[in-house]
Each structure stands twice: as C-alpha cells, then as structure tokens.
C-alpha positions, 0 to 999 in steps of 0.5 A, a space after each residue: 838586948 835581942 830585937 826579936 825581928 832579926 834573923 840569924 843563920 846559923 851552919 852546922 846546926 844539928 848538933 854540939 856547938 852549931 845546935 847549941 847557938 841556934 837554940 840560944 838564939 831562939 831563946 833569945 827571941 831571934 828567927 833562925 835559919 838553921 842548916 846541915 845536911 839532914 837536919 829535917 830528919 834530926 831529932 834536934 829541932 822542929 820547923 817553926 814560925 821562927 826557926 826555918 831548917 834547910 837541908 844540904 850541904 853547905 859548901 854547895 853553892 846552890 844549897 848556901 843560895 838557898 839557905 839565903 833566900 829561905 832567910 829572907 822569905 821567910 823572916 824578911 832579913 839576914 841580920 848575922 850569920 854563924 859559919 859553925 859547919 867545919 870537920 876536923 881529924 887529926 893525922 901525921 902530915 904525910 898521911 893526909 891523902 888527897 881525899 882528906 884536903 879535899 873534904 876538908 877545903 870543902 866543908 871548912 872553906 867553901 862551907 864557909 865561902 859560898 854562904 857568905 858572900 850571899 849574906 854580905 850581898 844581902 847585908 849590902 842591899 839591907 844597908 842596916 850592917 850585920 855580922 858574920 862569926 865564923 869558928 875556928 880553932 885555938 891551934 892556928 895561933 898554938 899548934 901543940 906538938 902531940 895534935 897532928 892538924 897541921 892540914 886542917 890548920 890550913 883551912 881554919 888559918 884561912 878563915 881567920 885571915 878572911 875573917 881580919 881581911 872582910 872586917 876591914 873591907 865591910 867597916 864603912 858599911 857596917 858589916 862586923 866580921 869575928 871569930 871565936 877560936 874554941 880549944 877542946 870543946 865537950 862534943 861528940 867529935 871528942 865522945 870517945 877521947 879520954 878525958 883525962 887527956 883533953 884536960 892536958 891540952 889547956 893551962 887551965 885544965 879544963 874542957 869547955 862546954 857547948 855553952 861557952 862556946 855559944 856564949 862567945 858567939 852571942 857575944 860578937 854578934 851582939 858587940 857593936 863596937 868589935 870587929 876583925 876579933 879572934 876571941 879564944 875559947 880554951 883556957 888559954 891554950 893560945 898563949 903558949 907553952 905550959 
C-alpha cells in the first residue's frame, strides 16, 4: 500500500510512459514532482497541492538541483525518483554524427546522472532508503538485426550498468536502484510506425501499452525486497532469437 505522504519524482513527465507513471502515482495517493522541458504549458497536468511541475532540462545540473529541492520544499522528501526522460532514434552506425551522441549522452545520461545524485544525497540525509527505477530498453540484452540503435544502446546499456553498480553501493542504507527495460511501447515515438511491423519484433506478437510499462514501475518502487533488477517489458524480446 501507498503511504500518501511520500514523494515521487518522476523525469519525462509530459507524455507517454513518464505522464502515464506520474498520474499512477497520484492516483496512488502520492506527491509528485514532475519534470520536461515545458511541461507547465503542456496541456497534461495542472499544478496541485500534491503534483509540483518544474520545467527544464533535465540533464541541466541546475534544472535536477531544482527539481530536488522543489521536492523537498514542497512535500518535505524524496522517497523514489523515476529517470523516465531519454530520446531514442535509430540509424546505421556510421551515420550517427557527433551532434547525434551528443543529444543522446545528454539527455539519457546526464538526464539521468545529475537528478540522481541529488535524490541519493537527499535519500542519504533522510536516512529512511528510497528507490530509484530508471528505464531503458529490452535491445541492450537483444539487439535485433533490422533496429539500427546500437549508439543509443551505448547510453541505455549505461544506465543498466549504473543501475546493477548503485544497488549494491546503497543496499546497506537501504536505497533500491531498478530498472525496467520496455520493448515497443505504443507512444507517440512510434505514432507514425506501421504497426504491423512493431508486432514482429517480440515473440509474443504484441505492443505494450503505457500502462504496462507503468505497472512495472510501480511495482519496483513499491518492492522492499528487489534491488539491482532489470524487469523486461516486451513480450519476451530479451530472450533471443524467434
């Protein structure tokens, strides 16, 4: 069950996966501090007296300490944070320029570093644990010939082996660090892909909704016992050749 007094923050927040955990976590009886770069002027959420918005980027330093702090002067904690923000797109390897890994190692891994190390710090001066679920994608353990990714890979492999390093640096004082790794998921990334296509890249056959993905979010923030996972969203794509 949900105590009603902890806070979440989740990146990434003004649309598909990212808006879709932060409203389960209000429906959940959370706070939440959500965060993208305008997500005051989205038409997704309304300021509250549990949901703080917080615009910029967030592989800004300032913009993650800000973030941070809104949390806490807010609602008084952080108790979880979600890395959800990340930008994905696919091209042959040689075609990748350096303005491509630039955006990429940006938004994917300083989006990730900066907002982190300022929840642990928080985590750590709160001394009550906390958790961390970062995601990133089922193609780091099954890359897929026709997916041409392999320099995203580089940034979402990194966040799966930060997130198996900081689970067993912060185990002692109780600070859970997990990821979910979604295969397709039916978002506006994938609006204009053929969905008849999409289907052929799990064994199952199928799309994951939004909701799944949030589903398995919740479900590692809320495990007291899982820490240092990788929970595959994606039909079983991460298990090999079909």
């Amino acid at each position: 069950m949900a105590n009603i007094q902890k806070t979440v923050i989740v990146t990434g927040a003004s649309q598909g996966i990212g808006a879709g955990v932060a409203q389960s976590f209000l429906d959940r009886g959370y706070n939440v501090v959500a965060t993208s770069r305008h997500i005051t002027k989205s038409a997704t959420f309304s300021a509250s007296d549990h949901l703080a918005l917080v615009d910029g980027s967030i592989s800004d330093c300032t913009v993650a300490w800000k973030v941070v702090q809104t949390a806490v002067q807010r609602f008084g904690s952080i108790d979880s944070l979600v890395n959800n923000a990340g930008i994905f797109f696919t091209k042959p390897f040689t075609e990748y320029t350096a303005e491509d890994f630039e955006a990429l190692c940006s938004t994917n891994l300083e989006g990730f570093l900066y907002v982190t190390q300022a929840a642990v710090k928080q985590m750590l001066a709160q001394k009550s644990g906390g958790s961390i679920v970062t995601i990133t994608a089922s193609l780091v353990a099954n890359p897929i010939a026709g997916i041409t990714a392999s320099v995203p890979m580089i940034t979402k492999g990194g966040l799966e082996a930060v997130t198996l390093s900081l689970a067993a640096e912060y185990a002692k004082q109780k600070i859970r660090c997990n990821a979910v790794a979604p295969g397709t998921v039916d978002t506006p990334l994938h609006k204009d892909d053929p969905k008849d296509f999409l289907k052929t890249l799990s064994p199952m056959g199928t799309i994951s909704d939004v909701k799944d993905i949030v589903e398995a979010v919740v479900y590692l923030t809320e495990a007291r016992q899982v820490t240092g996972e990788v929970l595959h969203v994606d039909g079983g794509a991460h298990s090999g050749k079909w």
